[in-house]
C-alpha positions as CSV (number, residue, x, y, z in Angstrom):
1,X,59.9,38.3,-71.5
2,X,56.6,38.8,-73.5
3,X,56.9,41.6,-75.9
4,X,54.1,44.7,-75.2
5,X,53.5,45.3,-79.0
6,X,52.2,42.0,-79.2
7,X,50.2,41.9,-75.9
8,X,48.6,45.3,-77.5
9,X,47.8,43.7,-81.0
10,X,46.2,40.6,-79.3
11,X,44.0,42.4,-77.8
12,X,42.4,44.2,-80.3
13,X,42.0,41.2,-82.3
14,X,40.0,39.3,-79.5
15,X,37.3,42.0,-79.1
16,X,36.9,42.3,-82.6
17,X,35.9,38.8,-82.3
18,X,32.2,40.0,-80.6
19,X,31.9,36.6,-79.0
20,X,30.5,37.4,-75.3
21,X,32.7,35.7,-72.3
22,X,29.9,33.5,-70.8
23,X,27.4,32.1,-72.6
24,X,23.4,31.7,-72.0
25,X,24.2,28.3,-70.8
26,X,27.0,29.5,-68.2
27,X,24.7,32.5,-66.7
28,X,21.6,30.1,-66.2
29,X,23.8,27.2,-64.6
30,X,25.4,30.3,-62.9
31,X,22.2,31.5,-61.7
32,X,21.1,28.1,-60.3
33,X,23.8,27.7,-58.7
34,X,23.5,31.1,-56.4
35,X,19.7,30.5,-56.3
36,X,20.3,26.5,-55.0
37,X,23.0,28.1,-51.9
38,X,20.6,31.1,-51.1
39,X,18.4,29.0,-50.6
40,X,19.7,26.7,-49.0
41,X,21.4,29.3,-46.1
42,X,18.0,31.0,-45.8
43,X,15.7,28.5,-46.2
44,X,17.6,25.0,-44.9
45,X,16.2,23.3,-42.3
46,X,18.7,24.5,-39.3
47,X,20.1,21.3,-37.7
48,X,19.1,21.1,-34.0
49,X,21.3,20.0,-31.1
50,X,20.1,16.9,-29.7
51,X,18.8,18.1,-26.1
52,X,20.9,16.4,-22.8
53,X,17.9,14.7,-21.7
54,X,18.2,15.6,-18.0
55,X,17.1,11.5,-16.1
56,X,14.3,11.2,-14.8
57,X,14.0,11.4,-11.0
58,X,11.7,8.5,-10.1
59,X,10.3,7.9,-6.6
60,X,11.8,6.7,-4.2
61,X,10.6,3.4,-3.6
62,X,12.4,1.9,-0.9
63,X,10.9,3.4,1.9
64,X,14.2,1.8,4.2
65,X,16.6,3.8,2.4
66,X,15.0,7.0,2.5
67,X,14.3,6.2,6.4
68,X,17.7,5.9,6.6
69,X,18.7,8.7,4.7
70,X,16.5,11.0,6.9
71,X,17.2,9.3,10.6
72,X,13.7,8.4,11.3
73,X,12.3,5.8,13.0
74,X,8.8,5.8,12.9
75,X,6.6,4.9,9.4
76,X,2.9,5.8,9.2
77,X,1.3,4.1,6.0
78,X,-2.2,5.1,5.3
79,X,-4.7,3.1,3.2
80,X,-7.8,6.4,2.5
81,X,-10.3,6.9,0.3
82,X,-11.3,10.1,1.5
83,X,-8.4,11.5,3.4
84,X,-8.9,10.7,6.6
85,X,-6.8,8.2,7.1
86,X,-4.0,10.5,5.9
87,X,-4.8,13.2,7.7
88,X,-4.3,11.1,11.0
89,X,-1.3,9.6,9.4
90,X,0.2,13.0,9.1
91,X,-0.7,13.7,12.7
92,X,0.7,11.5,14.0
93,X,4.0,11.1,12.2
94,X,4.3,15.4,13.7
95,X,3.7,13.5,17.3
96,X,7.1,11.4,17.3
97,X,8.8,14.8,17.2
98,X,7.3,15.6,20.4
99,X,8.1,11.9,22.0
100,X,12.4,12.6,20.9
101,X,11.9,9.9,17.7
102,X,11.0,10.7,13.6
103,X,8.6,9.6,11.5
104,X,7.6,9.7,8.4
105,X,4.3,9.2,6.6
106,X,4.0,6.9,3.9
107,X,1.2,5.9,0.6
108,X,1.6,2.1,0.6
109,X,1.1,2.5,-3.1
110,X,4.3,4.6,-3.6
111,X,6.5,2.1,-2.0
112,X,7.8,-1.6,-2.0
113,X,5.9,-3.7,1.2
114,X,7.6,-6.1,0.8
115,X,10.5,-3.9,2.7
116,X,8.9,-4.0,6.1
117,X,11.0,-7.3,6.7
118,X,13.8,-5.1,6.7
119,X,12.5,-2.6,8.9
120,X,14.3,-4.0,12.0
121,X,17.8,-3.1,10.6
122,X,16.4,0.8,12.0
123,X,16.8,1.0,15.9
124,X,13.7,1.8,18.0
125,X,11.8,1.5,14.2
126,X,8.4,0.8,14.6
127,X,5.4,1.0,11.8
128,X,2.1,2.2,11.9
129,X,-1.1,1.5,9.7
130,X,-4.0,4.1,9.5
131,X,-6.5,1.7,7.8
132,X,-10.0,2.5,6.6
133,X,-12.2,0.3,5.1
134,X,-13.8,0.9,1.9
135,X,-17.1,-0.2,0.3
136,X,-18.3,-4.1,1.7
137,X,-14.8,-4.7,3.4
138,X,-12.7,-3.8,1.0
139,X,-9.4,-2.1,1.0
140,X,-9.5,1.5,-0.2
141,X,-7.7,1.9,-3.9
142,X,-4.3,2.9,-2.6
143,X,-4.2,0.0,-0.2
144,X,-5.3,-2.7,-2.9
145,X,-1.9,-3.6,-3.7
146,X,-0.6,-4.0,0.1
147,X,-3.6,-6.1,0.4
148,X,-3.2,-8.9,-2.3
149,X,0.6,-9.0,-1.2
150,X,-0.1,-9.6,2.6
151,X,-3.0,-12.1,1.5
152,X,-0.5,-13.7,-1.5
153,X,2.7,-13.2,0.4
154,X,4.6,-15.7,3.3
155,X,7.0,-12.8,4.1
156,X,9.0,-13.3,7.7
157,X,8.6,-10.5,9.7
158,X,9.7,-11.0,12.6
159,X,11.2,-8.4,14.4
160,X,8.6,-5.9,12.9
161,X,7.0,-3.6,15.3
162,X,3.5,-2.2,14.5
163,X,0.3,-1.6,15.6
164,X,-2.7,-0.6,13.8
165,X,-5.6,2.0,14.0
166,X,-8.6,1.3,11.7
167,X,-11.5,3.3,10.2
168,X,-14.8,2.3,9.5
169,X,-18.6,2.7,10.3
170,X,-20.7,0.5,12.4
171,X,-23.9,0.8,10.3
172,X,-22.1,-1.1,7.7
173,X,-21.5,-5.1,7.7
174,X,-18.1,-5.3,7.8
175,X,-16.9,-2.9,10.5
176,X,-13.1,-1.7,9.7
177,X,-13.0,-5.0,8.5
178,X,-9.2,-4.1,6.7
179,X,-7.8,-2.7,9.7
180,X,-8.5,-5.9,11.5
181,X,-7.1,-8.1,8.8
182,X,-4.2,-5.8,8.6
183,X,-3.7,-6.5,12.3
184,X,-4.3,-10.1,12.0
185,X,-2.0,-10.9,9.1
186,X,1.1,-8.8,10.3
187,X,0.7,-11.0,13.6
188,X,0.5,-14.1,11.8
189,X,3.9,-13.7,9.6
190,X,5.6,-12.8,13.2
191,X,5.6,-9.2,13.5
192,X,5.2,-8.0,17.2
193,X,2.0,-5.8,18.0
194,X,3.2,-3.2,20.5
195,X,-0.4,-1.6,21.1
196,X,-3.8,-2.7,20.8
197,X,-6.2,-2.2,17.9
198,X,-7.4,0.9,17.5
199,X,-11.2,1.0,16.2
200,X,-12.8,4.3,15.0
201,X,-16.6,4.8,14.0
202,X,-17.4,6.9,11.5
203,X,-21.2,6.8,12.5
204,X,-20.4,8.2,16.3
205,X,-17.4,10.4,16.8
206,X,-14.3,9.3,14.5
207,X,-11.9,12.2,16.3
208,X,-13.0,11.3,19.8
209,X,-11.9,7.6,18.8
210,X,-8.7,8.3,17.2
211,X,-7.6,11.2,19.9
212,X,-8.4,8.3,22.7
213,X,-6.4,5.7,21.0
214,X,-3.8,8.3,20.4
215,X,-3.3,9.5,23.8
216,X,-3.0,5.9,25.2
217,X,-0.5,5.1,22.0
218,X,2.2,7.4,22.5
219,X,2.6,6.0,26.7
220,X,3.0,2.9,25.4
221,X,5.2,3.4,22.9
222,X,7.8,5.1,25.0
223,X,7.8,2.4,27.9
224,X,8.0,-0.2,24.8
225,X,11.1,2.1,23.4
226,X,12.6,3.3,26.6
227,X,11.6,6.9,25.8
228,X,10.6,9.7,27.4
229,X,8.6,12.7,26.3
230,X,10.4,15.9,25.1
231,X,7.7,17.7,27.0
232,X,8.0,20.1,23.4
233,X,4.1,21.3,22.9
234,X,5.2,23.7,20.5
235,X,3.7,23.9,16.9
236,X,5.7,21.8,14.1
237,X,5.2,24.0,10.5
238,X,5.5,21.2,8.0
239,X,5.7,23.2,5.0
240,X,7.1,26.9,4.4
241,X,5.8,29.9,2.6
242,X,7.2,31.6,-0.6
243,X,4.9,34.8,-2.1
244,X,5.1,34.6,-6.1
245,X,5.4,38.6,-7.2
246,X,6.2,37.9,-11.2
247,X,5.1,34.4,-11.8
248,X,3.9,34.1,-15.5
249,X,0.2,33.0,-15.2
250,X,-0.1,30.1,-17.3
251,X,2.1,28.7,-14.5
252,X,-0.3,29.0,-12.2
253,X,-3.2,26.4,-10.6
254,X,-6.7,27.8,-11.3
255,X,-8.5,24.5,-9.9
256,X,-6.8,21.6,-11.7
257,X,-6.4,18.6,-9.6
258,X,-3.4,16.9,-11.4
259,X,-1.6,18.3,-14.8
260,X,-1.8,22.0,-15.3
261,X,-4.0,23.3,-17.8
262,X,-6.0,20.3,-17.7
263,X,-9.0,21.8,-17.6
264,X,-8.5,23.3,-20.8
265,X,-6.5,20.5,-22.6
266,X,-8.9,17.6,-22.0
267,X,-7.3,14.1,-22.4
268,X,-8.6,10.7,-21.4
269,X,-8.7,8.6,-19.5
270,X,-10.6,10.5,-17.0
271,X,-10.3,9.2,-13.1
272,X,-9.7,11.1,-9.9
273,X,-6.2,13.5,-10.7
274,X,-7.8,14.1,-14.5
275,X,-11.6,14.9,-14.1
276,X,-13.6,15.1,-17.0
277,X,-15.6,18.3,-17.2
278,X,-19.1,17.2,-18.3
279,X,-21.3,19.9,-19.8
280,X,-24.8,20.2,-17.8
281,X,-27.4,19.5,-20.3
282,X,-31.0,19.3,-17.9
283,X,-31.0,20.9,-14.2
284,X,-34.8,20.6,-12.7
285,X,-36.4,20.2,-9.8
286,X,-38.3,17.2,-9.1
287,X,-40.9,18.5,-6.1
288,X,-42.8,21.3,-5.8
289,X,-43.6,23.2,-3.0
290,X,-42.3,22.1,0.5
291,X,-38.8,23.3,2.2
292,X,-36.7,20.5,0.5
293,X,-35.2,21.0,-3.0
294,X,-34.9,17.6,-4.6
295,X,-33.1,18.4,-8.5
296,X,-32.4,15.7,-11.2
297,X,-29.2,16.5,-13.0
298,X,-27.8,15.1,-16.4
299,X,-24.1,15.6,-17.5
300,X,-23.0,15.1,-20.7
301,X,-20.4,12.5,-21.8
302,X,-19.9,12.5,-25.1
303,X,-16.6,12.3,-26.2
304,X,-14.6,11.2,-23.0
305,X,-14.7,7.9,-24.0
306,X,-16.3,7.2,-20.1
307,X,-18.0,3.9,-19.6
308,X,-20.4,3.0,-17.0
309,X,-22.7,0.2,-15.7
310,X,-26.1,0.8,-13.3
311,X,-25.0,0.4,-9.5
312,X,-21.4,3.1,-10.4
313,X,-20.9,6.2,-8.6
314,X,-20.3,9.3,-10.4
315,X,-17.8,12.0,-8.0
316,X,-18.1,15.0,-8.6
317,X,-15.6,17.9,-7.4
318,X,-17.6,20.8,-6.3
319,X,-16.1,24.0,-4.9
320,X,-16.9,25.9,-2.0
321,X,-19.2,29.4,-1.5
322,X,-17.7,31.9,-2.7
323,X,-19.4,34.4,0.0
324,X,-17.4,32.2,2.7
325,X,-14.0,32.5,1.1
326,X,-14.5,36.1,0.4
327,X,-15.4,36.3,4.4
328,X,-12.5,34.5,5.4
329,X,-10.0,37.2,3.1
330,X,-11.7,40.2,5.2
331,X,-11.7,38.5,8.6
332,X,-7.9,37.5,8.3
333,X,-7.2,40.8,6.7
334,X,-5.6,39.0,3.9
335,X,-5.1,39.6,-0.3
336,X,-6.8,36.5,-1.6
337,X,-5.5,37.2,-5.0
338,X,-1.6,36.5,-3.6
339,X,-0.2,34.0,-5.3
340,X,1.8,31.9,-3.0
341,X,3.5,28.3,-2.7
342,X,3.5,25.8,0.4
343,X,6.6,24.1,-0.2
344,X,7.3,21.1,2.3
345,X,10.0,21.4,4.7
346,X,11.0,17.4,3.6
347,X,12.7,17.6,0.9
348,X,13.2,14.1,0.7
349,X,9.4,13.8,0.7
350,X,7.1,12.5,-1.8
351,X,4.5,15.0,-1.1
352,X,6.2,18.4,-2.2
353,X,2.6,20.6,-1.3
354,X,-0.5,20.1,0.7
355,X,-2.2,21.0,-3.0
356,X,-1.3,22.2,-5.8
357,X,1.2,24.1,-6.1
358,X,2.2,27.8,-7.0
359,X,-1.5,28.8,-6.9
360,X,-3.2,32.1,-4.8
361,X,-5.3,31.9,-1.6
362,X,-8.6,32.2,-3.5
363,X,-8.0,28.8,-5.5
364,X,-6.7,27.0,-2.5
365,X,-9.6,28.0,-0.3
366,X,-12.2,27.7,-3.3
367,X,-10.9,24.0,-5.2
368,X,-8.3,22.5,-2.7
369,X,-9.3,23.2,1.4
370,X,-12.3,21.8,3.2
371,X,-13.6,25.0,4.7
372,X,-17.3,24.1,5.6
373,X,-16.9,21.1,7.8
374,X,-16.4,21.2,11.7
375,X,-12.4,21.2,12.7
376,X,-10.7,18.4,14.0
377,X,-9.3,19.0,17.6
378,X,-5.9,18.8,16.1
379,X,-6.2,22.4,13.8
380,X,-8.1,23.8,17.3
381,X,-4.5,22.8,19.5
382,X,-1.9,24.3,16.4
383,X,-4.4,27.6,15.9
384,X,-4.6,28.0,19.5
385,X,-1.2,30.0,20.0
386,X,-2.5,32.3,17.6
387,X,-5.7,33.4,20.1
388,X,-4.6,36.7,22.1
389,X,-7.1,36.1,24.7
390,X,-5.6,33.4,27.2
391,X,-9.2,32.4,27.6
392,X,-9.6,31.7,24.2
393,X,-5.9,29.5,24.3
394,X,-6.8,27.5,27.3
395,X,-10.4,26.6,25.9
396,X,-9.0,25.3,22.5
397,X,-5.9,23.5,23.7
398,X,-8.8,22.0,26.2
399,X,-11.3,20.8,23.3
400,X,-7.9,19.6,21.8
401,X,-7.6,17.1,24.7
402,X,-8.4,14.0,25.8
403,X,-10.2,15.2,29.1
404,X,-13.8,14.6,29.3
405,X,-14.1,18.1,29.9
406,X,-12.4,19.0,26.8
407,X,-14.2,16.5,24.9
408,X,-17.6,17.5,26.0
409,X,-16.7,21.4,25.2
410,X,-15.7,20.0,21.9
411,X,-18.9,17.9,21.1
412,X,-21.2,20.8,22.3
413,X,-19.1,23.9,20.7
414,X,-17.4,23.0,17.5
415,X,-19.6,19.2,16.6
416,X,-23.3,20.0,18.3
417,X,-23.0,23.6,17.1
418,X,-22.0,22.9,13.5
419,X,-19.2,25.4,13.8
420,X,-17.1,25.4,10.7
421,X,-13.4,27.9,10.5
422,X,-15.1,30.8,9.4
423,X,-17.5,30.6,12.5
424,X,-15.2,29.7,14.9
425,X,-13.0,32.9,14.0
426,X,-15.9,34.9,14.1
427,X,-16.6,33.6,17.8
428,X,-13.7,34.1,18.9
429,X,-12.0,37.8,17.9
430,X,-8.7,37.5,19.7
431,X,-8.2,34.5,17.1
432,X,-6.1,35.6,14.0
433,X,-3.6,33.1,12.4
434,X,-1.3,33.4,9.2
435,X,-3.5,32.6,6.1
436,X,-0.4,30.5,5.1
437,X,-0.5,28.3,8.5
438,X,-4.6,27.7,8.7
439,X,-4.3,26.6,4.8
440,X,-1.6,24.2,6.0
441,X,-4.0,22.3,8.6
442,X,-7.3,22.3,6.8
443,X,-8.2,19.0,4.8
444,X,-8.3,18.7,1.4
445,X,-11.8,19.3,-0.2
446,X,-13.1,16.2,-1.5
447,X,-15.1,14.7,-4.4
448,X,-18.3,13.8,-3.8
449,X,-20.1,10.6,-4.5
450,X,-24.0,9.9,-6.3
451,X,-25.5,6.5,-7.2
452,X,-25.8,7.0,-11.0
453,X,-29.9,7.2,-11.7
454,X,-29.5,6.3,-15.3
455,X,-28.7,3.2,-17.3
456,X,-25.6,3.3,-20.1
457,X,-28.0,0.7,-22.2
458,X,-30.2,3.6,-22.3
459,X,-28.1,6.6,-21.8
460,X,-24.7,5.7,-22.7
461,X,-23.8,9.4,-23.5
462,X,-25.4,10.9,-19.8
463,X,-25.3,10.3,-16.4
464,X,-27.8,11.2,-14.2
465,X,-27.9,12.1,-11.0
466,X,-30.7,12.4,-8.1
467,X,-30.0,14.8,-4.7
468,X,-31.5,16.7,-2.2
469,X,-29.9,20.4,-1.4
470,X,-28.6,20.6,1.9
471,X,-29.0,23.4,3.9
472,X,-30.0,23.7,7.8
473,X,-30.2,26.4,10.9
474,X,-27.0,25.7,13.2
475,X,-27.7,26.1,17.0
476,X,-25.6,29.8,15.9
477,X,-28.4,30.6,14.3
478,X,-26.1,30.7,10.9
479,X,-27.4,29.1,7.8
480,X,-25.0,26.3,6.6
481,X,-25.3,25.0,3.2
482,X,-24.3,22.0,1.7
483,X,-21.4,21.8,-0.5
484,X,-21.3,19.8,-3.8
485,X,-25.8,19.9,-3.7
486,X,-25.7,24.1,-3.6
487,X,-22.7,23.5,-6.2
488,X,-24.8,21.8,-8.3
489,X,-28.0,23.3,-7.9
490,X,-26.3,26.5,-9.5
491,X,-25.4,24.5,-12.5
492,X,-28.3,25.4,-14.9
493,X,-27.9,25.3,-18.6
494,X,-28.3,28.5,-20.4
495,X,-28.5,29.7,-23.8
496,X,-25.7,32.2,-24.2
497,X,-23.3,30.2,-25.1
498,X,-21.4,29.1,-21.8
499,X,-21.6,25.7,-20.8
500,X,-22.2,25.0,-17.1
501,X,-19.6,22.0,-16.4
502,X,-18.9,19.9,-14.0
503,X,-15.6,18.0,-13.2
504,X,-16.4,14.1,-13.0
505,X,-14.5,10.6,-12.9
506,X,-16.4,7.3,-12.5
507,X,-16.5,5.1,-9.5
508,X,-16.9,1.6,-9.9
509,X,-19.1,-0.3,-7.8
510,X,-20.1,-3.9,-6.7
511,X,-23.8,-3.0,-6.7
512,X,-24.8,-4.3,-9.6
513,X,-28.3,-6.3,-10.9
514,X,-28.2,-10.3,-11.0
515,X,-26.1,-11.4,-14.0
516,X,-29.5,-13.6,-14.8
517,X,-32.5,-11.2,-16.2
518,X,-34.9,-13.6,-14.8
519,X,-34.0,-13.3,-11.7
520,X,-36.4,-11.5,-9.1
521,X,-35.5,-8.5,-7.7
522,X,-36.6,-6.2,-4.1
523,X,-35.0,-2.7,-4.1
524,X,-35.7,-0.9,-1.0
525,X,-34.4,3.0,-1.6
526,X,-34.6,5.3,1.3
527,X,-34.9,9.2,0.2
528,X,-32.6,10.0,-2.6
529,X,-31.2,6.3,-2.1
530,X,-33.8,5.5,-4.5
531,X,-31.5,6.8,-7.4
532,X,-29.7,3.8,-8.2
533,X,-32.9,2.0,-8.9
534,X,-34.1,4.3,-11.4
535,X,-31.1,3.4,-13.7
536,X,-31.9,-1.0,-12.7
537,X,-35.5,-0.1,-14.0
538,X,-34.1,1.3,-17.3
539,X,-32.3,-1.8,-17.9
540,X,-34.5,-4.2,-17.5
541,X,-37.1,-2.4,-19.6
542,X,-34.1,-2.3,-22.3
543,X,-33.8,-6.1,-21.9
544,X,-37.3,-6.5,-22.2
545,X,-37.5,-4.8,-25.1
546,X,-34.5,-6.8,-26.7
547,X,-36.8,-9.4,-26.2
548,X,-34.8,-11.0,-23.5
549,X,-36.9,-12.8,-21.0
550,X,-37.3,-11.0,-17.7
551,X,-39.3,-12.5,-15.2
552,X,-40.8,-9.2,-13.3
553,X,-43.9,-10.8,-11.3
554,X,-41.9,-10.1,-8.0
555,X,-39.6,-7.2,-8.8
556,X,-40.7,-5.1,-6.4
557,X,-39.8,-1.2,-5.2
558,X,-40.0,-0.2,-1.5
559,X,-39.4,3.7,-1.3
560,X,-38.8,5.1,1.7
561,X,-39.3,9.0,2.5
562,X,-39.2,9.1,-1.4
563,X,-40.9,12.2,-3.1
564,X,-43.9,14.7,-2.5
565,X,-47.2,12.6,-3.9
566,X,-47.0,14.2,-7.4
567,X,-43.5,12.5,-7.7
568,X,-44.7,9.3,-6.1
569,X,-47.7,8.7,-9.1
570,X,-45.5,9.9,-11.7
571,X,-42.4,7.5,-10.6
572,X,-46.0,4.4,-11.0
573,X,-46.8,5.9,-14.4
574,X,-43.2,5.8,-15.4
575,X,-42.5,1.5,-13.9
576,X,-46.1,1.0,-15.8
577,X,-44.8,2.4,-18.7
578,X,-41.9,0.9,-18.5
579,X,-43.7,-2.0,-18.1
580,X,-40.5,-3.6,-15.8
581,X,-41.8,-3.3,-12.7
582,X,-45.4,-4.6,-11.6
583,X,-45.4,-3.9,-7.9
584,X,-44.3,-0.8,-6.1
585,X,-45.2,0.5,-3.0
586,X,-44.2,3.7,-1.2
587,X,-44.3,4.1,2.5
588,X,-44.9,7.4,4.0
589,X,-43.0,10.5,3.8
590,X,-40.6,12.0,6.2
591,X,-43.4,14.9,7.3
592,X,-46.6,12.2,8.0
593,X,-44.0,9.2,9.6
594,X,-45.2,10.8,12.9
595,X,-48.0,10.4,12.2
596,X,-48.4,7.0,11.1
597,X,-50.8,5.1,12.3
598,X,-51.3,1.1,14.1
599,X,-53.6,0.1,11.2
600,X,-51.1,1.7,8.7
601,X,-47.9,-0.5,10.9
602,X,-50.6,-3.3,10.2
603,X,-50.7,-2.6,6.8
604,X,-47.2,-2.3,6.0
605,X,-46.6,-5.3,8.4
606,X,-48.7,-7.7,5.8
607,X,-46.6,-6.2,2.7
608,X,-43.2,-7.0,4.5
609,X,-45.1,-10.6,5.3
610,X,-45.2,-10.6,1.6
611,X,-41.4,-9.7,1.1
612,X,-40.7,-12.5,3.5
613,X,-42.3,-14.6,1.0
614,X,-40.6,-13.3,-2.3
615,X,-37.2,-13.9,-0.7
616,X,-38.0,-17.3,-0.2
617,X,-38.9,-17.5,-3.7
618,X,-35.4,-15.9,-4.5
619,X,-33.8,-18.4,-2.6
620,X,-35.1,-21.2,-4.2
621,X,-34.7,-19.5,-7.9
């Protein structure tokens, strides 16, 4: 046991010492030591958990399986450029409820063809093809790929049932020249063609055509099938309502056709879901006086990293009027500002909304829904329940009809009359259906399609573009405007500030100059067709003037109905200056062609004599 005396002498002796217990070396390595693991549990760089990536749910692209998954029987693959071919796609896929079967519409594009070999392992299955034809024959872009495999493919199909109903327009060439290959190449790899072709044209009356066919279809289809008709004529919702009260707004579609926000986060590449939104930089008018209203636009491009060629379309998404959609909101009693969401009744289905979706009534009746255009009978039958007059039921389910009583009323009361939703709810006052349901059936609004008037050698940041507004008395005595001109008549540059835009995408076209500059050219442009021409003119006074030899002694330019006089001497000044064109000649316009005379038909007879003779000198180049 230590002694306590000498634990109390020790000590004194050790303070006397003065020596200090840590030394300036121990506080400062001390001191960096705290300061290094403050920092580091203030500062540090936290380590985050690595997310549980959730896997991706891709389409489904075996349209068997998902048939078979859903017990239907009945696929309607639609090839559409503008949505027409959907639209009857859709309508008829809601018919096989009403004949006891199920079906289905499909986007060839989403799904594997090749599949339809397999279709017969599905009793009573049968497939339909709405088919339009695009362009010079061609397929439309979301048929492309089901058109290389049927021309590149030797599938077996027999055991296939199918028929076909086509789209086109007589005025052109190759009328509903897909649909018929469609039908003609299913046949030849052994599938069995349970109705005949249907053939709808665009230039006379496409619903008349399509209801015809229809109403002849579904007969046939149940004496193929051994079905009868459920006799159920009631309305088939295909997608249900759900209001938004306390939706955060950035999560909400203000017009964007594809990623949300995109308006206001730009990114390339630009195409028909991811418009570019091209500043106008010139809006003018091209005539003056007169009751027509002929404008030369020029959007700007720089920056998007577009590319074009002379002969490419430029679309262009307008919206609609305002004044209308605000008319609608009072007439249906509705908030316009509600924001709502159409969400489709399929859950299995690829197409979750009609449009984008959570959005409010003003958007979707303002960006998304055709609201201008004449009904088809098909939104006339479904709004019909919703008339309180009985009158007012009986003469829309009749225009809805294949009668020639009902198709007559139609013609002269909805199509003669130029009657678009708002006017036909404004004829008839006992008709007042949900907002929700009438958003449901109308179309979607779609782009809208110029001949590019410029050339990218010239302009290769602009694009031009060459219109007349629209806008005509109805037989209602209402005043109906064009869409996209109006639209873009409104889009003048100002100097505040705030860029008037417009959203864009480029079209590719076949139309396109001879690949050889020497080569002689005619271009005949009726009206406003005369736009393309203006950007082939620019380019061959660019090749010219790159010194590239371009024979022009028979390059000629025909314009019919073109512009007021004024326009007609400056478009000679400009070809002079340009010094690409050496013979033009303009034929009347629309107001004197009345009045034209024999000596002028004599007169224009010898210059077509002579266009006889420069083809002949084409053929021979």
């Amino acid at each position: 046991m230590a002694d306590p005396q000498m634990e109390a002498s020790a000590g004194p002796e050790l303070m006397e010492e003065g020596e200090p217990l840590l030394s300036n070396l121990d506080i400062f390595l001390f001191s960096l030591i705290v300061g290094l693991f403050v920092y580091w549990v203030v500062f540090r760089k936290k380590t985050e958990a690595i997310p549980e990536f959730k896997k991706l749910e891709t389409p489904e692209t075996s349209f068997i399986e998902k048939m078979k998954k859903t017990g239907k029987n009945i696929v309607v693959f639609y090839g559409s450029q503008t949505g027409t071919a959907e639209e009857f796609a859709n309508r008829l896929s809601k018919d096989a409820q009403r004949y006891g079967m199920k079906g289905m519409a499909a986007d060839p594009e989403e799904y594997d063809m090749s599949e339809l070999s397999r279709l017969k392992e599905i009793d009573n299955s049968l497939a339909i093809f709405c088919m339009a034809t695009y362009g010079e024959g061609d397929p439309t872009d979301n048929a492309q790929d089901f058109y290389d495999w049927l021309q590149e493919g030797d599938a077996d199909l027999d055991g296939l049932n199918y028929t076909v109903f086509s789209l086109g327009n007589k005025t052109y060439e190759h009328y509903n020249a897909m649909g018929k290959y469609v039908d003609k190449r299913l046949s030849e790899l052994g599938a069995k063609r349970i109705f005949d072709l249907g053939l709808g044209d665009d230039d006379g009356n496409l619903e008349e055509d399509f209801v015809s066919w229809r109403e002849q279809f579904w007969p046939a289809v149940c004496e193929h099938f051994g079905v009868e008709a459920t006799g159920e004529e009631s309305s088939i919702r295909q997608y249900e309502l759900k209001v938004h009260e306390d939706l955060n707004m950035n999560k909400i579609y203000t017009g964007e056709l594809g990623r949300l926000k995109s308006f206001e986060n730009q990114k390339p590449p630009f195409d028909s879901k991811n418009p570019f939104l091209a500043p106008v930089t010139v809006n003018r008018k091209l005539n003056k006086g007169g009751d027509r209203h002929l404008m030369h636009l020029e959007l700007d491009i720089t920056g998007s990293k577009i590319r074009y060629e002379s002969g490419d379309h430029v679309a262009v998404y307008p919206t609609n009027d305002a004044t209308i959609v605000n008319r609608l909101g009072e007439v249906l009693g509705v908030d316009l500002d509600t924001v709502i969401s159409l969400n489709n009744l399929d859950e299995e289905s690829n197409k979750k909304h009609p449009f984008p979706c959570p959005t409010t009534y003003r958007t979707a009746l303002t960006h998304y829904l055709d609201i201008t255009n004449s009904p088809r009978t098909n939104v006339l039958y479904e709004l019909a329940q919703y008339a309180s007059d009985p009158k007012d039921q009986e003469n829309m389910r009749k225009m809805a009809s294949s009668s020639p009583e009902g198709k007559a009323l139609y013609q002269s009361w909805v199509l003669d009359s130029c009657r678009n939703i708002l006017a036909i709810l404004e004829d008839l006052p006992s008709l007042r259906p949900p907002i929700d349901h009438l958003c449901e059936l109308l179309p979607r609004l779609q782009a809208r399609y110029y001949s590019i008037a410029s050339s990218s050698k010239v302009h290769p940041n602009s694009i031009h573009i060459c219109a007349v507004v629209v806008e005509y008395k109805t037989k209602t005595g209402r005043t109906n405007k064009g869409v996209a001109t109006n639209w873009l008549k409104s889009k003048v540059p100002t100097d505040n500030g705030h860029k008037a835009t417009v959203p864009m995408y480029i079209r590719k076209s076949q139309f396109r100059l001879p690949f050889k500059a020497s080569n002689p050219v005619i271009m005949i442009g009726p009206g406003t067709g005369i736009a393309p021409f203006m950007g082939f003119i620019q380019e061959r006074a660019w090749l010219r003037e790159q010194g590239i030899n371009c024979i022009c002694d028979f390059c000629g330019v025909i314009s019919l109905f073109p512009f007021l006089p004024a326009q007609v001497k400056k478009w000679e000044r400009l070809c002079c200056t340009l010094a690409a064109v050496t013979r033009m000649k303009t034929s009347c316009t629309r107001r004197s062609w009345k009045r034209l005379r024999r000596k002028e038909w004599t007169r224009s007879t010898r210059y077509f004599s002579r266009i006889a003779e420069l083809l002949y000198r084409i053929s021979l180049s």
